[in-house]
LUMSE-780501 format. One line per 4 residues: number of its first residue (from 1); for each residue x, y, z of C-alpha. Coordinates in Angstrom, 1 decimal, decimal comma, always signed. Example, Ala and Ser with C-alpha at 12.3 -4.5 7.8 and 13.67 -1.06 7.14 Angstrom:
BEGIN
1	+12,3 -4,5 +7,8; +13,7 -1,1 +7,1
//
This chain:
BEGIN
1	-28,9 -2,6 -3,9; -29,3 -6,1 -5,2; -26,6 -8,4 -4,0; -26,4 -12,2 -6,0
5	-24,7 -15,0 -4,7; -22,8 -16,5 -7,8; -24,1 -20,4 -6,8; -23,1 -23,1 -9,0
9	-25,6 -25,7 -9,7; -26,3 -29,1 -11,5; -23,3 -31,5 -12,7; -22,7 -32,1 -16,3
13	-24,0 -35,8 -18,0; -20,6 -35,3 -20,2; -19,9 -32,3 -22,6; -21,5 -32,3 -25,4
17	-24,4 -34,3 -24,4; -28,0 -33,6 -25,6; -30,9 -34,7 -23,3; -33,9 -35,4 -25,7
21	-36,5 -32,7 -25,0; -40,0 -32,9 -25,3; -40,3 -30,8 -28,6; -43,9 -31,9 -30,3
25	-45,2 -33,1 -26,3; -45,2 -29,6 -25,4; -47,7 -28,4 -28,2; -49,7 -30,8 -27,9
29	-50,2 -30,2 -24,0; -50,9 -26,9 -25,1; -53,4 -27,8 -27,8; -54,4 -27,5 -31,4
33	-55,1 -23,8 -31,0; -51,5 -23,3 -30,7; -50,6 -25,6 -34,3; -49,0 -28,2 -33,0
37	-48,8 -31,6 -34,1; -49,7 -34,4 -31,9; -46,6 -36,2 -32,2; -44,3 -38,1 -30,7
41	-40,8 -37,0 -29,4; -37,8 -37,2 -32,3; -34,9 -38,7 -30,0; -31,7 -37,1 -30,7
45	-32,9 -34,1 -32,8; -31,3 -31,7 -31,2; -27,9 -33,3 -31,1; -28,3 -33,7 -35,0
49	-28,6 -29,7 -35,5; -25,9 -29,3 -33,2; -23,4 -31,5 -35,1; -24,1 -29,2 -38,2
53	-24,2 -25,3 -36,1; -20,5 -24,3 -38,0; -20,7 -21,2 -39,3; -20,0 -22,0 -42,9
57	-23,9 -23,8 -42,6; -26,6 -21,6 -43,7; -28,9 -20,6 -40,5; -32,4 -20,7 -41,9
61	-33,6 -19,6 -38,3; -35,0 -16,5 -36,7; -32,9 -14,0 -34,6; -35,5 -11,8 -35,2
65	-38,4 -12,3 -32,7; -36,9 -9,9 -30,2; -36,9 -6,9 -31,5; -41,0 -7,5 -31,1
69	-40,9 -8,0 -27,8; -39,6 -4,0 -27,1; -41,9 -2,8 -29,4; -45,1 -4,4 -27,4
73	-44,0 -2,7 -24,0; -43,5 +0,8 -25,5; -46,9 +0,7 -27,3; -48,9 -0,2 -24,4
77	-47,5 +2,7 -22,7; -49,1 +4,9 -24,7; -52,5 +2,5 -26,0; -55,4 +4,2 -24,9
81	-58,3 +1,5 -25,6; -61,8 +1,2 -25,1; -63,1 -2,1 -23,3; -64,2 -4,1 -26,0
85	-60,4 -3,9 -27,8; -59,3 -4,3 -23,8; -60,4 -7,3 -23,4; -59,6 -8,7 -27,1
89	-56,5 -7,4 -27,2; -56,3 -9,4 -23,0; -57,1 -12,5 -24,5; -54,4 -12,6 -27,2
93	-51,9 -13,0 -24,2; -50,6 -16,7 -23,4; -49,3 -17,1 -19,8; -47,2 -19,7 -18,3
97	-45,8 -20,1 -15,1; -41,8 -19,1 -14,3; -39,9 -21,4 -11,5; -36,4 -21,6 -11,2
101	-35,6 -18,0 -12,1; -34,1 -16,6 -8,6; -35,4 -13,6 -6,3; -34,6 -9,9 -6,5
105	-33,6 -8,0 -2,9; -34,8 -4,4 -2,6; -32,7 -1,7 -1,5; -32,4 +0,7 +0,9
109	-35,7 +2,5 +0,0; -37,5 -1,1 -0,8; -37,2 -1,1 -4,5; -36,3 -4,0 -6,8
113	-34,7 -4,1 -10,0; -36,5 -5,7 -13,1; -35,0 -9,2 -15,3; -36,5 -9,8 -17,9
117	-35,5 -12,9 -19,8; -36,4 -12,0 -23,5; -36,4 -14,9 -25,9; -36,9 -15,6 -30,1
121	-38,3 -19,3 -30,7; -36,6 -20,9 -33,5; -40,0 -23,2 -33,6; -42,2 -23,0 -36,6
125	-45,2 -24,7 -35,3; -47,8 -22,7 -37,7; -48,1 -22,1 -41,5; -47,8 -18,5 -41,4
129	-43,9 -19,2 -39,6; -43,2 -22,1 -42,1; -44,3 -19,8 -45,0; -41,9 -17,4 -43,7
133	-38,9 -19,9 -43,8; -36,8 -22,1 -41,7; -36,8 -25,6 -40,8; -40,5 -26,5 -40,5
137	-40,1 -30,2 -38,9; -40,9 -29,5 -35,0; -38,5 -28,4 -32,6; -38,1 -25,5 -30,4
141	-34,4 -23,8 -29,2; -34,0 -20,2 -28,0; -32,7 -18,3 -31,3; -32,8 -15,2 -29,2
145	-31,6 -14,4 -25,1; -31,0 -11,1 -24,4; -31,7 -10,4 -20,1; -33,4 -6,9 -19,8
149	-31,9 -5,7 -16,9; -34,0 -2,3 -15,3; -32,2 -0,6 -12,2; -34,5 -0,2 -9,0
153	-34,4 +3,6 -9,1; -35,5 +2,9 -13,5; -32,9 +5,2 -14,0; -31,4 +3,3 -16,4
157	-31,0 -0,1 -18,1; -29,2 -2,9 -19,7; -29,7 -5,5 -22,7; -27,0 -8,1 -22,1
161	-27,2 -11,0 -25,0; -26,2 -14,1 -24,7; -25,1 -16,0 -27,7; -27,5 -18,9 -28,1
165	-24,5 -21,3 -28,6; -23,3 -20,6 -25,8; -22,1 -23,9 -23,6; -22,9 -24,4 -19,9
169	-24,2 -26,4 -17,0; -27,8 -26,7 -17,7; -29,7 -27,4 -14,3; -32,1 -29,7 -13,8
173	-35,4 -28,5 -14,5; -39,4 -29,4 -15,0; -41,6 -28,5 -17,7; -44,8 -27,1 -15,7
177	-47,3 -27,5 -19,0; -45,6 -30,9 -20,3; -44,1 -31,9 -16,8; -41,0 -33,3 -18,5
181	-38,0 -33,1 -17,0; -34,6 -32,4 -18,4; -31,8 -33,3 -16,4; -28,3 -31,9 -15,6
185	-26,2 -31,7 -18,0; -23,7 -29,4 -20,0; -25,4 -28,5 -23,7; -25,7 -25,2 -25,9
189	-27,9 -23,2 -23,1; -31,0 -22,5 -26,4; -31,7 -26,2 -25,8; -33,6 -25,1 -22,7
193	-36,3 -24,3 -24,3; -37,3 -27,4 -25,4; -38,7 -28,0 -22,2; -40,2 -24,4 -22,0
197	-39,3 -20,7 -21,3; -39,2 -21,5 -17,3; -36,3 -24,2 -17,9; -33,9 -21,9 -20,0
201	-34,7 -18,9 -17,0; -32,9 -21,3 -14,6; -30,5 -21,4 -16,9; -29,8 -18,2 -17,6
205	-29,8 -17,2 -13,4; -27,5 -20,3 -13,0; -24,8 -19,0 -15,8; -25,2 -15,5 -14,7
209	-25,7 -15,6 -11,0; -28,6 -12,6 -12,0; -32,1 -13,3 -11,4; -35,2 -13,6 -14,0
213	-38,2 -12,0 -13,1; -39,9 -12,4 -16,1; -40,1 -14,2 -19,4; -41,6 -12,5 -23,2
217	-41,2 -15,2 -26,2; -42,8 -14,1 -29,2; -43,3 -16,0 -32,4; -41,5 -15,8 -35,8
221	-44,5 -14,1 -38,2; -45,0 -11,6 -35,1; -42,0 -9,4 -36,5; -43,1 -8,9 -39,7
225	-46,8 -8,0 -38,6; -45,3 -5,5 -35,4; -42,4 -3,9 -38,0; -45,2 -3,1 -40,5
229	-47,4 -1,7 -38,0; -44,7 +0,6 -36,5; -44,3 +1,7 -40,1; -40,5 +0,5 -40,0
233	-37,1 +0,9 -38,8; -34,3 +3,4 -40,3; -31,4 +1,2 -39,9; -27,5 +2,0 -41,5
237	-25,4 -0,4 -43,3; -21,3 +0,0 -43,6; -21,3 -1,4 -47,3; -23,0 -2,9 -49,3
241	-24,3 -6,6 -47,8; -26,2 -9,6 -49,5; -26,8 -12,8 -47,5; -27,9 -15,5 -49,5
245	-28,8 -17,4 -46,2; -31,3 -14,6 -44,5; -32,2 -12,8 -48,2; -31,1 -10,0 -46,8
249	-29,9 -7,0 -49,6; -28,6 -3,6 -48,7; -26,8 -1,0 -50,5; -24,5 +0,9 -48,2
253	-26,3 +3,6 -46,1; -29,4 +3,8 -44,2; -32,6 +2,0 -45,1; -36,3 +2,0 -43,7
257	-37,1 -2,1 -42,7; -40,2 -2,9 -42,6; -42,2 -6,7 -42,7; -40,0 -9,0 -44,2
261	-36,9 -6,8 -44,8; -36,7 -6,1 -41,2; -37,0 -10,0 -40,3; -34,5 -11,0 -42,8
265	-32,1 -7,7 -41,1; -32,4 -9,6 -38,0; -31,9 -13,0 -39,0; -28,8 -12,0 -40,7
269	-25,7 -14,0 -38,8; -23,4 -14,2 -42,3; -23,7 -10,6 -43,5; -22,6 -8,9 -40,8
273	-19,5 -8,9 -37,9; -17,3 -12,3 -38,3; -20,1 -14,1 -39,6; -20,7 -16,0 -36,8
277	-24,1 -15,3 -34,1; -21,5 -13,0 -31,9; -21,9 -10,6 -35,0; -25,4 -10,4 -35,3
281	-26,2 -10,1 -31,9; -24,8 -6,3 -32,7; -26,9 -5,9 -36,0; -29,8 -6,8 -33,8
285	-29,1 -4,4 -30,7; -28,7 -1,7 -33,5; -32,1 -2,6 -35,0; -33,4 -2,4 -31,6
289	-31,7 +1,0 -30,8; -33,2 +2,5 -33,5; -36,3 +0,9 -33,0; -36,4 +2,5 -29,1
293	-35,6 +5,8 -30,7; -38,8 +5,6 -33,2; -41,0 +5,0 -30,3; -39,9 +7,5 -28,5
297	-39,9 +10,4 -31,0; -42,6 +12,8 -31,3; -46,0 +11,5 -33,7; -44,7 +8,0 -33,6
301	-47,7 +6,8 -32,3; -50,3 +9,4 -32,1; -52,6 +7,2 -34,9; -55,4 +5,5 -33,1
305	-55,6 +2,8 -36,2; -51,7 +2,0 -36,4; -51,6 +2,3 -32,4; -54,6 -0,8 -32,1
309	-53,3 -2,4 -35,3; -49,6 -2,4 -33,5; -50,9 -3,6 -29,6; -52,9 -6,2 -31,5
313	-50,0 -7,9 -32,8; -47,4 -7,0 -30,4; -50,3 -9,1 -27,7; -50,6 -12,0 -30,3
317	-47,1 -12,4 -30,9; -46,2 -12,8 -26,8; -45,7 -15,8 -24,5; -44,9 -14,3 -21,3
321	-45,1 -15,5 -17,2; -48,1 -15,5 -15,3; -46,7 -12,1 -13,3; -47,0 -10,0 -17,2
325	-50,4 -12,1 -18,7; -53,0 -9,1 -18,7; -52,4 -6,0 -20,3; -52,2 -4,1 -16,8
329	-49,3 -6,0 -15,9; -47,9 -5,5 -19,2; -48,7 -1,3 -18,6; -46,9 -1,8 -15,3
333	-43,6 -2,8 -16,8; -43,9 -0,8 -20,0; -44,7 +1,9 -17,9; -41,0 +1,3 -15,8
337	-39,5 +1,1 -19,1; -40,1 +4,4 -20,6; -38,9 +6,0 -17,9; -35,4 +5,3 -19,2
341	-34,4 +7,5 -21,1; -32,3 +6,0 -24,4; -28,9 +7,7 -23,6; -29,2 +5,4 -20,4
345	-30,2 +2,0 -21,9; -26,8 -0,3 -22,7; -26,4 -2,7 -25,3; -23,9 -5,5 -24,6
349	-23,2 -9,2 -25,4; -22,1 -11,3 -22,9; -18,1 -12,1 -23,7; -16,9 -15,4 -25,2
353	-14,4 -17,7 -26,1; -14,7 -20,7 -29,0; -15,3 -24,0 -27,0; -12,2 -25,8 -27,0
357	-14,1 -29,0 -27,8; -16,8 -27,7 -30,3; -15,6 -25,4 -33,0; -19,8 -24,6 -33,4
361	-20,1 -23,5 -29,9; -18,7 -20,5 -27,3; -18,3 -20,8 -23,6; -18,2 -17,4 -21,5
365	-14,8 -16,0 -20,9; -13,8 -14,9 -17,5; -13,8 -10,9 -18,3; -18,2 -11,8 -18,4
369	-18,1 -12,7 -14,7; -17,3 -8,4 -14,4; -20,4 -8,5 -17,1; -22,4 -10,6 -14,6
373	-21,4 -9,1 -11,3; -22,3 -5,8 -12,5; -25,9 -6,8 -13,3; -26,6 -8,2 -10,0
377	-24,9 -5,4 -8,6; -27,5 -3,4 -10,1; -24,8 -0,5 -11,5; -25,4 +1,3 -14,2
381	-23,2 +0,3 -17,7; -24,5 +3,6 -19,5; -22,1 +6,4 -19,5; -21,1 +4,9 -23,5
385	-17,4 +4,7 -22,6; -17,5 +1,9 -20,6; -16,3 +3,4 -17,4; -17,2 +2,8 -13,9
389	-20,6 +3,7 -12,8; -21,2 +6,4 -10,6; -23,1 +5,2 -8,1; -19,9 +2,9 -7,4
393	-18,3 +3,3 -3,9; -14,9 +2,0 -4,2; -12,6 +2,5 -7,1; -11,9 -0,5 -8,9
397	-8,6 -1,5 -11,3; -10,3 -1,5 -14,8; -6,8 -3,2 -16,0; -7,8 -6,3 -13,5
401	-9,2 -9,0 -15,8; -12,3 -10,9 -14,3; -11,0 -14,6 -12,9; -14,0 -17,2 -12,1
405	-15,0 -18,2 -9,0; -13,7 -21,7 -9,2; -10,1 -19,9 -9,0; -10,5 -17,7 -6,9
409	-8,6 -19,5 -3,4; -9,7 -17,6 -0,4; -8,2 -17,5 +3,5; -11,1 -17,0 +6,1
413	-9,1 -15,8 +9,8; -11,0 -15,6 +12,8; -10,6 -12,5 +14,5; -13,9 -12,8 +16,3
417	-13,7 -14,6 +19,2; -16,2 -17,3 +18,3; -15,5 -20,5 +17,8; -15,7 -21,9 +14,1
421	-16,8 -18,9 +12,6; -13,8 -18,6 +9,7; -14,3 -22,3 +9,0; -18,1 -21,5 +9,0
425	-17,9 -19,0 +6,2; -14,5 -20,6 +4,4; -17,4 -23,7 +3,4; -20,2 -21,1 +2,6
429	-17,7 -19,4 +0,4; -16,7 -23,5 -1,4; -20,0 -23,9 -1,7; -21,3 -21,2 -3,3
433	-18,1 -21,7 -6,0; -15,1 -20,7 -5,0; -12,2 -22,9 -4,9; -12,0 -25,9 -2,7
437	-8,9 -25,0 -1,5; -10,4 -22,0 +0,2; -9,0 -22,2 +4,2; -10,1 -21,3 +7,4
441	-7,4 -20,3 +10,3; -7,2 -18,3 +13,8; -6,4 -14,8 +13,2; -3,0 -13,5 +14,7
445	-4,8 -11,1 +16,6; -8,6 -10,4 +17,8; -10,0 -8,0 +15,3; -13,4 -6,0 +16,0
449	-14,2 -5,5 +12,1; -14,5 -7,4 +9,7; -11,9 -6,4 +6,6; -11,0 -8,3 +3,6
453	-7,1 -8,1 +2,0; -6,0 -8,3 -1,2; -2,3 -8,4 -2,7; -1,7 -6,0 -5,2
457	-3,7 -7,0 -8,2; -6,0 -8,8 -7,0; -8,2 -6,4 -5,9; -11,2 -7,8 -8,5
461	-10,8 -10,7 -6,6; -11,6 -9,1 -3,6; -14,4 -7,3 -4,8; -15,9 -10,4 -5,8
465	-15,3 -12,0 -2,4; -16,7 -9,6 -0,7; -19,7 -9,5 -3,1; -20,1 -13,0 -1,9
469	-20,5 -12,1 +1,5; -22,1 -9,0 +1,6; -19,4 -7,1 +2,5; -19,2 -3,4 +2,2
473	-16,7 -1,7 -0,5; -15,2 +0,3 +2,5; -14,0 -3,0 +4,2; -11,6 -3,8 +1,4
477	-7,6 -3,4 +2,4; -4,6 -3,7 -0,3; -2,2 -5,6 +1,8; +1,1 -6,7 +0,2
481	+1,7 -9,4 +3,5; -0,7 -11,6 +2,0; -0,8 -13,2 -1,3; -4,2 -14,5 -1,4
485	-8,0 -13,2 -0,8; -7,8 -13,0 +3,0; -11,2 -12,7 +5,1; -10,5 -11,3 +9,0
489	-13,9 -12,2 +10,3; -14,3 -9,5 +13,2; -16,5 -9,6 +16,7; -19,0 -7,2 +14,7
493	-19,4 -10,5 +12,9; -20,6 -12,9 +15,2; -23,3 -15,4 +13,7; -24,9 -16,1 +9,9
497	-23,4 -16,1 +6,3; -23,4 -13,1 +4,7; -22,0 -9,4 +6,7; -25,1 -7,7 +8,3
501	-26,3 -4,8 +6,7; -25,4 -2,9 +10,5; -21,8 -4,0 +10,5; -20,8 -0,4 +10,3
505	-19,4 +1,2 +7,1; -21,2 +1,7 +4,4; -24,1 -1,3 +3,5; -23,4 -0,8 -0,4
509	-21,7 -4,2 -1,1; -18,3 -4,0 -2,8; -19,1 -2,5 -6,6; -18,2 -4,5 -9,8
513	-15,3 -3,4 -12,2; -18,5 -1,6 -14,6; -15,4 -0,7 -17,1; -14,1 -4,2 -17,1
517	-17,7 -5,3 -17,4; -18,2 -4,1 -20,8; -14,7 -4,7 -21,8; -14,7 -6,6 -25,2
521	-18,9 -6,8 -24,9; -19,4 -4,7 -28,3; -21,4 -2,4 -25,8; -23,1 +0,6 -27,4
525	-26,4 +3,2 -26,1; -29,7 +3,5 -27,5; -29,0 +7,2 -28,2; -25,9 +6,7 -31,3
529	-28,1 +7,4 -33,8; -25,1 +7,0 -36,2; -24,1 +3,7 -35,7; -23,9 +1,1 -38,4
533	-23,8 -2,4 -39,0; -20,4 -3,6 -39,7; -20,9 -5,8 -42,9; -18,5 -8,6 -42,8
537	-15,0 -8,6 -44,7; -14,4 -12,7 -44,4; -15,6 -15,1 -47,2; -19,4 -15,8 -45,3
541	-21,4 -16,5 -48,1; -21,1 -18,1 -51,3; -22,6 -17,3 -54,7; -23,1 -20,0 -57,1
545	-21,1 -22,0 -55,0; -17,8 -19,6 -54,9; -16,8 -18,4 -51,6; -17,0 -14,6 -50,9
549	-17,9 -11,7 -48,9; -21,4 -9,9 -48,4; -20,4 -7,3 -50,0; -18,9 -9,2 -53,3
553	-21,9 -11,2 -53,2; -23,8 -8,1 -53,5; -22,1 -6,9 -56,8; -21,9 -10,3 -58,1
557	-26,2 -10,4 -57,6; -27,3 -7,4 -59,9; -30,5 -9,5 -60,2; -31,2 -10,4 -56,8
561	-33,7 -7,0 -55,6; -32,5 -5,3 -52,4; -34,1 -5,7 -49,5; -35,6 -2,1 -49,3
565	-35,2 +1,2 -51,4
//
């Protein structure tokens, strides 16, 4: 199975800075086919939106793009075309390159899991996504990241969001079409993507520790063209919901979205959750649910006309790496993705806390390092109750909260009979991110395997350690004479970094906590065809000025026309 190590990279300019990015330089690179304007860069820009991202402002920005992106790798599963449509519906596909993104290692039996880095522009650099709405002044942020995560066996598969507010270490990275370069520094991770879809993959692999294979962006009027052509969504409301922000109007119970009602479902961050993006991100892995679901039912797609008229928007509306830009590639990996089935596909959003410095922003909490760890882990999160997958080895605490890296001090003891070996791995261990005040010693005694200790209750400490280091799950050793993470590096460990794979035991590294990993992560299954979108109970919205929920707003607009019938 895939094992990641969790390296920390890039040092922060200050928090809360914002590096200028290259918003109207990158269209123009691209050229006018794309409607941009040949203009200059607007220093500071982003910084200015920032300043105002509270969630009593109105969003006027799509969270909507994604649900596209599914919908254009189920229908070419199924799109049977002839060679003319081929190659038009070929040259509707932009490519650009991804670097940065990390490397997958096969398993056992050679096979590699699948990232795919989806992403929702916020950019409206066209007249058919200013007509829709939104700021339409240049500028590009990731509205949308949800990491696709497909197992090597494709038995099953994960959608992990995360919230594009979210605070990190940004790395340094390198436009390939503008070649503008954004430097190190911590920022809301959607800012990436002012410097293209490459630069927020790094991102993404540097804050998760999971690598991105791929990149699909699509474009803002893309939803409304796919949602028609799919001939809509049946989604469920819990009450009555109006959102003055996203137009969005509902009357409690379940609804067919298509076009715009569907767009202005997804864009939704006030009517739904706490009114805030942590919300919506469930709204919008409901839409998708349903969405997977619809594809996959009998007849969905059986109409040559819809079928073309669906691919030829679904190919329009993509930006996607160089490794998915022709529609055989595309087949390829919508092929691995219908093999999982929908009770097998997990919905989850990374876990957060509000940044202690910036009220408008979330940092990741320390249960999403179990989140993380599971992913690159490549264990399955879809048995719906959260519990510990079954291809798990070991039996982890699900009680044990997730603790970072950083704090995680660890004792290396040489055991082996080689000199420097424990001080050897003690620094690999620092420098991959674990605490500096990890140690190296003599063991007491010559040991001939390799074992890791834990005191009681550490024991998802241990796991992470020995995740680190390759270790197998059957190495790990509850021992109440330490009180630390303590690594006995044995004689059938005599040279390199990580534990070889022929250390004896099993070669299965130690498993993530999969119930602690979707602990507090709103996680759900593509299969709960009953599940409905929580409208919001806090004062979001205001009508005529007065503060009030969705669902007042909603009986306080009799002449505001819902959404759909």
């Amino acid at each position: 199975m895939t094992d990641v190590s969790h390296r920390r990279g890039g040092s922060a300019t200050g928090e809360g800075t914002t590096v200028p990015g290259p918003r109207r330089a990158r269209r123009a690179a691209q050229g006018a086919g794309r409607g941009g304007r040949q203009a200059g860069i607007r220093p500071g820009a982003e910084g200015r939106r920032a300043a105002g991202r509270g969630r009593a402002r109105p969003r006027k920005r799509s969270a909507a793009k994604i649900a596209a992106i599914t919908t254009s790798t189920a229908v070419l599963v199924v799109a049977g075309v002839g060679a003319a449509l081929y190659e038009h519906l070929n040259g509707n596909i932009n490519g650009l390159p991804l670097i940065g993104g990390g490397s997958e290692k096969a398993d056992a039996f050679g096979r590699t899991p699948i990232n795919i880095l989806m992403l929702g522009s916020d950019g409206r650099d066209n007249a058919a996504d200013c007509k829709i709405g939104g700021d339409c002044g240049g500028g590009e942020n990731a509205d949308v990241e949800m990491l696709v995560h497909v197992s090597a066996d494709r038995s099953n598969a994960t959608v992990m969001s995360v919230p594009r507010d979210t605070k990190t270490e940004l790395p340094t990275c390198t436009d390939p079409t503008t070649h503008q370069t954004m430097q190190a520094h911590v920022d809301r991770i959607n800012s990436t993507l002012q410097y293209g879809p490459s630069c927020t993959a790094a991102a993404v692999h540097q804050l998760t520790g999971i690598p991105v294979d791929h990149f699909m962006k699509v474009d803002f009027s893309g939803v409304v063209n796919m949602s028609d052509a799919i001939g809509g969504v049946p989604v469920c409301v819990s009450n009555n919901v109006y959102d003055p922000y996203s137009h969005l109007k509902l009357s409690k119970g379940t609804h067919t979205l298509k076009g715009m009602s569907a767009l202005e479902f997804l864009r939704s961050r006030h009517g739904f959750g706490d009114g805030s993006d942590l919300g919506r991100t469930v709204s919008q892995h409901i839409f998708l649910s349903s969405m997977i679901r619809t594809l996959k039912s009998a007849g969905t797609l059986t109409d040559p006309t819809a079928l073309y008229g669906l691919a030829n928007a679904a190919t329009k509306a993509l930006t996607v790496d160089t490794g998915l830009d022709s529609i055989p590639k595309l087949l390829g990996l919508a092929t691995d993705l219908n093999k999982v089935p929908s009770n097998r596909i997990t919905f989850a959003t990374m876990q957060t806390l509000q940044d202690p410095r910036d009220s408008s922003a979330v940092v990741p909490s320390s249960a999403a390092q179990n989140l993380f760890n599971a992913l690159a882990d490549d264990q399955s999160l879809s048995n719906g109750s959260g519990g510990k997958s079954s291809t798990a080895t070991a039996t982890p605490s699900p009680a044990q909260p997730a603790v970072p890296d950083l704090q995680i001090t660890v004792q290396v003891n040489n055991g082996s009979g080689v000199t420097g070996r424990a001080s050897q791995i003690a620094q690999d261990l620092i420098d991959q991110g674990f605490s500096p005040n990890s140690g190296s010693a003599n063991a007491p005694v010559p040991a001939s395997a390799t074992s890791v200790h834990y005191a009681p209750g550490r024991q998802a400490e241990a796991q992470t350690v020995a995740r680190a280091l390759q270790i197998p799950a059957s190495r790990l050793q509850q021992d109440s004479s330490v009180s630390q993470v303590t690594v006995v590096v044995g004689s059938d460990w005599s040279s390199g970094s990580t534990f070889p794979s022929s250390g004896g035991g099993s070669s299965r590294p130690a498993p993530a906590d999969a119930k602690a990993a979707v602990a507090g992560a709103n996680s759900s299954t593509a299969d709960q065809s009953k599940q409905c979108a929580q409208v919001s109970t806090f004062d979001t919205v205001s009508v005529g000025g007065v503060p009030m929920t969705p669902t007042q707003a909603y009986a306080d607009s009799p002449n505001v026309p819902n959404s759909a019938p």
